[in-house]
PDB file of the backbone (N, CA, C, O) and the ligand in Angstrom, with CONECT records:
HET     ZN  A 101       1
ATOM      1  N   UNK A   1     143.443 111.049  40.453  1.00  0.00           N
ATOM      2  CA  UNK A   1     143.408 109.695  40.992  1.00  0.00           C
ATOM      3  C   UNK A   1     144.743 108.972  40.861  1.00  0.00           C
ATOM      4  O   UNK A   1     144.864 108.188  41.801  1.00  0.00           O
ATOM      5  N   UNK A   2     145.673 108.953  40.129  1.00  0.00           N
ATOM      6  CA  UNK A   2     146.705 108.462  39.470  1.00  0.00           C
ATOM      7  C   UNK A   2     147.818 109.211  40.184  1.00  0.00           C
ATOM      8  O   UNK A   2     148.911 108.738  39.873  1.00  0.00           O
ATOM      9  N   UNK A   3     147.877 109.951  40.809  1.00  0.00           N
ATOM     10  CA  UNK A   3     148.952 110.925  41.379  1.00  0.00           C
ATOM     11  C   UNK A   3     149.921 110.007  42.520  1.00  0.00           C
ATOM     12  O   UNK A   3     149.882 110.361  43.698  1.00  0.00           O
ATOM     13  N   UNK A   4     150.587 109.092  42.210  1.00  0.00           N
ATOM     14  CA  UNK A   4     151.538 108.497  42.886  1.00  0.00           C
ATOM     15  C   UNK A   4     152.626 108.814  43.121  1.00  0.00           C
ATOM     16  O   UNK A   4     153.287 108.535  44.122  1.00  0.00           O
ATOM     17  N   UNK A   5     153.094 109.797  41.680  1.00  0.00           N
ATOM     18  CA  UNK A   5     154.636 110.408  42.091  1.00  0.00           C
ATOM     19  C   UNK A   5     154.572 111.655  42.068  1.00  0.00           C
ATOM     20  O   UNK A   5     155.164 112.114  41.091  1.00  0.00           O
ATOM     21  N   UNK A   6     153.977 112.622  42.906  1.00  0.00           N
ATOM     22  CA  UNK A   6     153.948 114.064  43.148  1.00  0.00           C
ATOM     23  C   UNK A   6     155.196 114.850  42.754  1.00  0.00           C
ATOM     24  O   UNK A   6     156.063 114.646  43.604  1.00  0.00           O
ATOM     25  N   UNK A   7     155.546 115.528  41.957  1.00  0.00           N
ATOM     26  CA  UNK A   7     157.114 115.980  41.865  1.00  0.00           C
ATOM     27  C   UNK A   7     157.489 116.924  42.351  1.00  0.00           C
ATOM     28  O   UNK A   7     158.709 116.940  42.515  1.00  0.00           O
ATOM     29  N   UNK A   8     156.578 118.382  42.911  1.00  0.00           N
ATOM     30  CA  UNK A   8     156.612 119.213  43.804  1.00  0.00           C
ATOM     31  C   UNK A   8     156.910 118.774  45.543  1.00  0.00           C
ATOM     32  O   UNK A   8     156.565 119.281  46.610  1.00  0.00           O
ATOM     33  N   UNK A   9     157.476 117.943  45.279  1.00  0.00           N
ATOM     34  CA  UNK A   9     157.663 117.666  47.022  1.00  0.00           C
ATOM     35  C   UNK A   9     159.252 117.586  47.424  1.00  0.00           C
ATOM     36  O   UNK A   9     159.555 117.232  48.564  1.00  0.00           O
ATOM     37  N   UNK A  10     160.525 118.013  46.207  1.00  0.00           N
ATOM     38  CA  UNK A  10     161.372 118.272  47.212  1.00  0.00           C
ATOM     39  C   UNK A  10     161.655 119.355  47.638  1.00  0.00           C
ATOM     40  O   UNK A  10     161.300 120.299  46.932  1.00  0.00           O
ATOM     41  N   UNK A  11     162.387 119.670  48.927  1.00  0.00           N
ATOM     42  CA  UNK A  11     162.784 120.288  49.879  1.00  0.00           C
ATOM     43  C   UNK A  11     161.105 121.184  50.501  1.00  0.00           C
ATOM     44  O   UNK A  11     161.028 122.072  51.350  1.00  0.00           O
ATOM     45  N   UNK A  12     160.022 120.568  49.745  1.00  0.00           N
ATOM     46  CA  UNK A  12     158.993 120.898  51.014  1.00  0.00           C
ATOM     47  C   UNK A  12     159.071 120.208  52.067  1.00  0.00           C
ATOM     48  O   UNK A  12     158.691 120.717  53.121  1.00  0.00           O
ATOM     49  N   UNK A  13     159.552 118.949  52.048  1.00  0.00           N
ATOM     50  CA  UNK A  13     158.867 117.987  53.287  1.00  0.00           C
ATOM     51  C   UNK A  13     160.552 117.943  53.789  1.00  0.00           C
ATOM     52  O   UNK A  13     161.340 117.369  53.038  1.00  0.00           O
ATOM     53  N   UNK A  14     160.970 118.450  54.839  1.00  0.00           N
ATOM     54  CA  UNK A  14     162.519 118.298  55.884  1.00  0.00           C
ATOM     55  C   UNK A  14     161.799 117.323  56.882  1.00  0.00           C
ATOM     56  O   UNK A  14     160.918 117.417  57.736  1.00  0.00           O
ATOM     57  N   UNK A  15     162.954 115.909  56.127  1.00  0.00           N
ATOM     58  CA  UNK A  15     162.554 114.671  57.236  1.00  0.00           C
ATOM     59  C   UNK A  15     164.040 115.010  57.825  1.00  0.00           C
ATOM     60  O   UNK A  15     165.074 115.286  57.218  1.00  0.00           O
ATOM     61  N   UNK A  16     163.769 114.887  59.276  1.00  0.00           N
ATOM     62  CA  UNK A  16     164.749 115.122  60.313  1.00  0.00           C
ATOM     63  C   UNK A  16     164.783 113.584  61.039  1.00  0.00           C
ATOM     64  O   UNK A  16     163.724 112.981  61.212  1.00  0.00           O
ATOM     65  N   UNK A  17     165.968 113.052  61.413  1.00  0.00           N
ATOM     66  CA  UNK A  17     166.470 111.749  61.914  1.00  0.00           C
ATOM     67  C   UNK A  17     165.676 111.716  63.127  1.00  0.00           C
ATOM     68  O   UNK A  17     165.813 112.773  63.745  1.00  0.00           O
ATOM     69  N   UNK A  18     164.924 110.925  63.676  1.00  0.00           N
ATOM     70  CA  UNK A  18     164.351 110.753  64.590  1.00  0.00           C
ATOM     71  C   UNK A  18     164.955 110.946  66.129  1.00  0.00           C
ATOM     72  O   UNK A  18     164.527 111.284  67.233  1.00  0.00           O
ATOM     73  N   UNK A  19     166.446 110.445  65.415  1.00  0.00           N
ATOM     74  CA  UNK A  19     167.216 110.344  67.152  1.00  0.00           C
ATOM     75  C   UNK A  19     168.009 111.655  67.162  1.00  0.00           C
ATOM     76  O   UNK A  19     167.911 112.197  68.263  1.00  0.00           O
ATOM     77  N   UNK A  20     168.709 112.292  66.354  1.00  0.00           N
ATOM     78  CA  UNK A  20     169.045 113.249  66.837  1.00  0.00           C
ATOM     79  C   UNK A  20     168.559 114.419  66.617  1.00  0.00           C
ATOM     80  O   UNK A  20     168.800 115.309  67.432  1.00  0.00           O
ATOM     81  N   UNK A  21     167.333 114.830  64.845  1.00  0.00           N
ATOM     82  CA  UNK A  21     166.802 115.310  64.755  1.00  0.00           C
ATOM     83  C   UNK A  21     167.378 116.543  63.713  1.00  0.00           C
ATOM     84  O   UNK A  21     166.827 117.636  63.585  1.00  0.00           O
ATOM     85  N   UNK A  22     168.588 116.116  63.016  1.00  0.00           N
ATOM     86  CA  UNK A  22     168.822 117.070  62.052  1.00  0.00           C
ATOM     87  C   UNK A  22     168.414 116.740  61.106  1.00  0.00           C
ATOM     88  O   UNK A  22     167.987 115.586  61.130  1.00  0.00           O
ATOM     89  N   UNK A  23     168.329 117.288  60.132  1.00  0.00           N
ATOM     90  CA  UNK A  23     167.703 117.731  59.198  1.00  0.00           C
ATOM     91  C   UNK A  23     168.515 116.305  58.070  1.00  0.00           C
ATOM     92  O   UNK A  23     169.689 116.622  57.881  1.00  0.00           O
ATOM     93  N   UNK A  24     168.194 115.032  57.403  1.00  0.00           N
ATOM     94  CA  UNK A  24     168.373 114.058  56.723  1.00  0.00           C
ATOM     95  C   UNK A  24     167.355 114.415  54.934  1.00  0.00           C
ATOM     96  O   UNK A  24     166.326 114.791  54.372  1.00  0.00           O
ATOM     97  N   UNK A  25     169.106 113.761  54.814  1.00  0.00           N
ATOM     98  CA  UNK A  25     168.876 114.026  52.781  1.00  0.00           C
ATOM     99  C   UNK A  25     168.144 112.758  52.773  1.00  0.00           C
ATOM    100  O   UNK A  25     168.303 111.786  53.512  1.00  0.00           O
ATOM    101  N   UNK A  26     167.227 112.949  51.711  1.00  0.00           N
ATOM    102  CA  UNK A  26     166.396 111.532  50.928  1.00  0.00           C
ATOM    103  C   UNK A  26     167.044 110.624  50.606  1.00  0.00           C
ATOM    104  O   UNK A  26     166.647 109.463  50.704  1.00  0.00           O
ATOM    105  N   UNK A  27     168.370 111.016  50.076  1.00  0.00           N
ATOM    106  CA  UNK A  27     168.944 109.773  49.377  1.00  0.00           C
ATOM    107  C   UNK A  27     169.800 109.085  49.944  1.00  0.00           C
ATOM    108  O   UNK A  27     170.601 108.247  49.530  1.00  0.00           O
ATOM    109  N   UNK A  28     169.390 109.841  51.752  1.00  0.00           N
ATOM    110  CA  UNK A  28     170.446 108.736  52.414  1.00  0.00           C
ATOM    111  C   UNK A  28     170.349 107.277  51.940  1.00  0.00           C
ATOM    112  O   UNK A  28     169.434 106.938  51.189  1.00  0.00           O
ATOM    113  N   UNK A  29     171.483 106.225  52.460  1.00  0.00           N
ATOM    114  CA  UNK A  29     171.421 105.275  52.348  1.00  0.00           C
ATOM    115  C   UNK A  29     171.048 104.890  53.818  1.00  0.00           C
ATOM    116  O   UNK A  29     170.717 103.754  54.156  1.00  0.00           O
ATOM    117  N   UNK A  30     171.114 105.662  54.413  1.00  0.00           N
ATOM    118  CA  UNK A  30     170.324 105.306  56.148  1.00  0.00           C
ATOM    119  C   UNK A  30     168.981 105.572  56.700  1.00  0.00           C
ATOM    120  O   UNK A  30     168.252 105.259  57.641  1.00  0.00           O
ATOM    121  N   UNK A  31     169.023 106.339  55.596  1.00  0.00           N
ATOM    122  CA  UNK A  31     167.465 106.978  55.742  1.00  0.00           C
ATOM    123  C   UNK A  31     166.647 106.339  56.302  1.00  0.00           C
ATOM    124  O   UNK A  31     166.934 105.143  56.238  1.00  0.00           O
ATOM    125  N   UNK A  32     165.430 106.600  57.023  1.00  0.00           N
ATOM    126  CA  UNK A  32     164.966 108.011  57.458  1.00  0.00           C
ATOM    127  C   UNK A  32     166.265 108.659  58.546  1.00  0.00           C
ATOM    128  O   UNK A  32     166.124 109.781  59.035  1.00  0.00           O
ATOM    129  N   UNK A  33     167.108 108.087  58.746  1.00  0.00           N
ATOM    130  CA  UNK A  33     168.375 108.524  60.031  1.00  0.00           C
ATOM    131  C   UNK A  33     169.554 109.327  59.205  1.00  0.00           C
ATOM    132  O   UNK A  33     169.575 109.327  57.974  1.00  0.00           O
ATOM    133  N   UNK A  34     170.540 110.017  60.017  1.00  0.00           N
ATOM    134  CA  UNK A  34     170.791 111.011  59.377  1.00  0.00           C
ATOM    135  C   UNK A  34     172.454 110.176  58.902  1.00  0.00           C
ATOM    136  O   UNK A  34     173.220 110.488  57.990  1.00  0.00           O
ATOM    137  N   UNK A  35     172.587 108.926  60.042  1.00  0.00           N
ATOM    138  CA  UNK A  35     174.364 108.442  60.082  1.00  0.00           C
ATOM    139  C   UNK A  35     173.749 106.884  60.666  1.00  0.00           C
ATOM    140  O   UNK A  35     172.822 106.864  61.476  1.00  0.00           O
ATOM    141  N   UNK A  36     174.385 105.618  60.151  1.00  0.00           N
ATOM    142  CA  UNK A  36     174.123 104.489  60.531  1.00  0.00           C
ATOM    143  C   UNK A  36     174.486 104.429  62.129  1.00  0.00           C
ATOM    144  O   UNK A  36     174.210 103.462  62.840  1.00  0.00           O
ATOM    145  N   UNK A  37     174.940 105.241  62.437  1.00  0.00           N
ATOM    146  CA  UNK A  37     175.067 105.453  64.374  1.00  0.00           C
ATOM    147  C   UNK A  37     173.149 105.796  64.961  1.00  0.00           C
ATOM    148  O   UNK A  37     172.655 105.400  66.017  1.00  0.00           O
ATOM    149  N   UNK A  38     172.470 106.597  63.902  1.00  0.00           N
ATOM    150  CA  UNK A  38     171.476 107.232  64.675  1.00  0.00           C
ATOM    151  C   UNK A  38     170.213 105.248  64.256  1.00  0.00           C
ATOM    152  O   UNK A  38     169.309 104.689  64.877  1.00  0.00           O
ATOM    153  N   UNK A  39     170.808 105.008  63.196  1.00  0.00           N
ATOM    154  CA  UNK A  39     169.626 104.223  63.000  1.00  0.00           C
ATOM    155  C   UNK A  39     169.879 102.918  63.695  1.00  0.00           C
ATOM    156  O   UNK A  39     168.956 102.106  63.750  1.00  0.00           O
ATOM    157  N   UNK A  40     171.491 102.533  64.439  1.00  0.00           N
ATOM    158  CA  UNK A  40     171.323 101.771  65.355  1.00  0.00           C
ATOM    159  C   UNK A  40     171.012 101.718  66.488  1.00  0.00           C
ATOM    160  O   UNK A  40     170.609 100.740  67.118  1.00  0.00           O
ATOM    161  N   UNK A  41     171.223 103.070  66.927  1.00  0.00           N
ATOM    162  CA  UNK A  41     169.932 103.015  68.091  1.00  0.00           C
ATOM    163  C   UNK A  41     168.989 102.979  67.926  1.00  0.00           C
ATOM    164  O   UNK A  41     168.532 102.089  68.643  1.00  0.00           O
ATOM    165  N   UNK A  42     167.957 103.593  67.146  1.00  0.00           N
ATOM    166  CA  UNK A  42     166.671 103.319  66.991  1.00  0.00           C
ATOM    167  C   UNK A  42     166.733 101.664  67.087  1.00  0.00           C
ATOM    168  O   UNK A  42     166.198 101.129  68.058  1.00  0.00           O
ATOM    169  N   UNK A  43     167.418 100.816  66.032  1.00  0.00           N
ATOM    170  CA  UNK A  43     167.211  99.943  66.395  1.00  0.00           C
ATOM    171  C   UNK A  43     167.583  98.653  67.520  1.00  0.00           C
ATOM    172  O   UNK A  43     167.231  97.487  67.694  1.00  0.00           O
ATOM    173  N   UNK A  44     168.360  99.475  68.044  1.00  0.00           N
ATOM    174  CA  UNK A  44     168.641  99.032  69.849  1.00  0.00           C
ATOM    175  C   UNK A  44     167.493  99.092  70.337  1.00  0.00           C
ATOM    176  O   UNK A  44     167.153  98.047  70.892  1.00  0.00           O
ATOM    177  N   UNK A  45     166.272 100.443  70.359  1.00  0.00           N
ATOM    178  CA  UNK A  45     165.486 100.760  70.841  1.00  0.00           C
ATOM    179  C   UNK A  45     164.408  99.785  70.992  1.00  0.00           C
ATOM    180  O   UNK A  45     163.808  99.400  71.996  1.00  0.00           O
ATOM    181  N   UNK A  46     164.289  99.430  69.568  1.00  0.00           N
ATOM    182  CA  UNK A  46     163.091  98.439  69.086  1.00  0.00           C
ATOM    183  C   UNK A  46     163.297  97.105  69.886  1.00  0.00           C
ATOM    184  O   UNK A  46     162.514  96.408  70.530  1.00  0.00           O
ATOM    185  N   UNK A  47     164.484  97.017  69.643  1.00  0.00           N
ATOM    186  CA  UNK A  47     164.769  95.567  70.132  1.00  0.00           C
ATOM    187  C   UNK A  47     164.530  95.015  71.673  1.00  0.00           C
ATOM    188  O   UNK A  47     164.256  93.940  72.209  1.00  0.00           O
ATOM    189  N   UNK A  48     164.848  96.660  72.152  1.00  0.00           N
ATOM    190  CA  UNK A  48     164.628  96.618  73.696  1.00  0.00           C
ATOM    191  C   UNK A  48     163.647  96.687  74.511  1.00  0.00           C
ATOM    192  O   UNK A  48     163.505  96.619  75.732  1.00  0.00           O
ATOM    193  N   UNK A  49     162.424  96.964  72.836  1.00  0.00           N
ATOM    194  CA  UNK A  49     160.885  97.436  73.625  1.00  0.00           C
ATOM    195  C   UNK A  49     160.326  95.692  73.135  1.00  0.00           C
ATOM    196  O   UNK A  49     159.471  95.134  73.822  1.00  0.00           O
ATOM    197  N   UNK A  50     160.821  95.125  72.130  1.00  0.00           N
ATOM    198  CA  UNK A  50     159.683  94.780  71.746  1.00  0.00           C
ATOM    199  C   UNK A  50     160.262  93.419  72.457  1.00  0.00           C
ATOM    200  O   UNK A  50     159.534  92.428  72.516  1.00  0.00           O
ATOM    201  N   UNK A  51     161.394  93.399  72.916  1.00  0.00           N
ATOM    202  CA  UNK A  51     162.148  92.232  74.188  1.00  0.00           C
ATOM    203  C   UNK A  51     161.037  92.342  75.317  1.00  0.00           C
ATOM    204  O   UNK A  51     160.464  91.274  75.531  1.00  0.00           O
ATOM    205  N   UNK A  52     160.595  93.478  76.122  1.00  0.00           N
ATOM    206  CA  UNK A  52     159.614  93.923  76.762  1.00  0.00           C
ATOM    207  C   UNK A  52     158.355  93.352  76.657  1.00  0.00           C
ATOM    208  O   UNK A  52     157.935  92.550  77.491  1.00  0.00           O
ATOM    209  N   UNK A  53     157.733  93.707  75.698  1.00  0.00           N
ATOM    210  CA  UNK A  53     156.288  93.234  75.601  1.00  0.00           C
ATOM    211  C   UNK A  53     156.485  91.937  74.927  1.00  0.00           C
ATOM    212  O   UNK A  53     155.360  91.457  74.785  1.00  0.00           O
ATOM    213  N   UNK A  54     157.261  91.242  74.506  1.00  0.00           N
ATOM    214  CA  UNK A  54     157.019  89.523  74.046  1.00  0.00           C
ATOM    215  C   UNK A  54     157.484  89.255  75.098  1.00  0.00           C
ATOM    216  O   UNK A  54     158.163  88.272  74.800  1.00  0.00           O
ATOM    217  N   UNK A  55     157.685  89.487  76.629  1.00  0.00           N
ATOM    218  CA  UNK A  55     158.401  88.409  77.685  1.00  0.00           C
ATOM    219  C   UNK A  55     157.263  88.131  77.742  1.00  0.00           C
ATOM    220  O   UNK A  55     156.337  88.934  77.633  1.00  0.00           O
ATOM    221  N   UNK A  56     157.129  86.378  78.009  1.00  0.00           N
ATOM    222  CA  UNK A  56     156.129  85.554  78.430  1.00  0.00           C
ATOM    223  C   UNK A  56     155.161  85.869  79.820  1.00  0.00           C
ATOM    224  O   UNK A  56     155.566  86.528  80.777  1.00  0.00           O
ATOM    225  N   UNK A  57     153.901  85.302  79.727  1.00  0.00           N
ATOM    226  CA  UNK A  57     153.246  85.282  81.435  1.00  0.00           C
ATOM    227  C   UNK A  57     153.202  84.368  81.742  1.00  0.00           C
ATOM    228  O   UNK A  57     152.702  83.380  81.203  1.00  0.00           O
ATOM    229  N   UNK A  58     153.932  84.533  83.080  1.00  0.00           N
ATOM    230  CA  UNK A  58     154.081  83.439  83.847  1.00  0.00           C
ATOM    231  C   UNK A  58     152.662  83.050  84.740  1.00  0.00           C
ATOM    232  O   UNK A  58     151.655  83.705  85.006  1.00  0.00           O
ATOM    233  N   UNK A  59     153.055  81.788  85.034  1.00  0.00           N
ATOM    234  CA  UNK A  59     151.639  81.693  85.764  1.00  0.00           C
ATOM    235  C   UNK A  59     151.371  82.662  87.365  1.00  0.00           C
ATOM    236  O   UNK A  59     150.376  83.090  87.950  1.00  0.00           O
ATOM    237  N   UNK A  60     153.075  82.688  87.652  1.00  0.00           N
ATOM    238  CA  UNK A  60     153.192  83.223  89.138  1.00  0.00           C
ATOM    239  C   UNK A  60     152.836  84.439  89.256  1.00  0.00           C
ATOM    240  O   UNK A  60     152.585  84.859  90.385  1.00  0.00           O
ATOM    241  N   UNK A  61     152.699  85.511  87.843  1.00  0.00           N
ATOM    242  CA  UNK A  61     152.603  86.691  87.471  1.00  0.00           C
ATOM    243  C   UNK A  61     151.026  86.811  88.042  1.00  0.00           C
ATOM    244  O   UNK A  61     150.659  87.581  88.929  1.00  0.00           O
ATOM    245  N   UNK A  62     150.371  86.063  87.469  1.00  0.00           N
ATOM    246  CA  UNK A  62     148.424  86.226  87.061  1.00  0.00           C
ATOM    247  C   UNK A  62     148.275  85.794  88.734  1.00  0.00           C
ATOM    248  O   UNK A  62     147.520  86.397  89.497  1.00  0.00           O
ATOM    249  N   UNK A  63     148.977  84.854  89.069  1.00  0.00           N
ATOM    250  CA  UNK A  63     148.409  84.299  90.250  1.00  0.00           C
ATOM    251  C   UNK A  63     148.919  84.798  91.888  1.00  0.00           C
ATOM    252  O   UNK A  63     148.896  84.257  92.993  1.00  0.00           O
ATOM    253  N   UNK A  64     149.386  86.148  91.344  1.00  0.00           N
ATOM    254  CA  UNK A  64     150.206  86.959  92.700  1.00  0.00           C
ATOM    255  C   UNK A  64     148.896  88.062  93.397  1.00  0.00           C
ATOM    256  O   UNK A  64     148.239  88.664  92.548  1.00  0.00           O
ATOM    257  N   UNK A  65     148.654  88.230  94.392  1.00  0.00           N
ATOM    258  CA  UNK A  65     147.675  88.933  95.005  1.00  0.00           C
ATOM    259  C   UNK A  65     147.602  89.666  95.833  1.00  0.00           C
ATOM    260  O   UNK A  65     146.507  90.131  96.150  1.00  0.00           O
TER     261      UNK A  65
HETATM  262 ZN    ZN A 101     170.753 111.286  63.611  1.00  0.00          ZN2+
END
């Protein structure tokens, strides 16, 4: 029940950078990304989706037919 810090878990689990997909050390300081280049796109990404779904509805939007 108490098992919070498992100690058998390094080099089982290879977390790979999302954007380019090599293979990232734990102790990055960028982590989960492998180089502060990969984790600013990701967060370009975010910014660009979530710019997307918060644009407002317009009324002209609902009321087009
Ligand atoms: Zn990367």
């Amino acid at each position: 029940m108490a098992e919070l810090a498992p100690k058998n878990t390094e080099s089982k689990t290879q977390i790979k950078c999302p954007i380019c997909k090599r293979p990232v050390a734990l102790d990055l300081k960028c982590f989960p990304f492998c180089t502060e280049r990969c984790r600013t796109i990701d967060l370009g990404k975010w910014v660009t989706e979530s710019y997307v779904i918060s644009r407002p509805i317009e009324e002209k939007d609902l009321d087009e037919e």
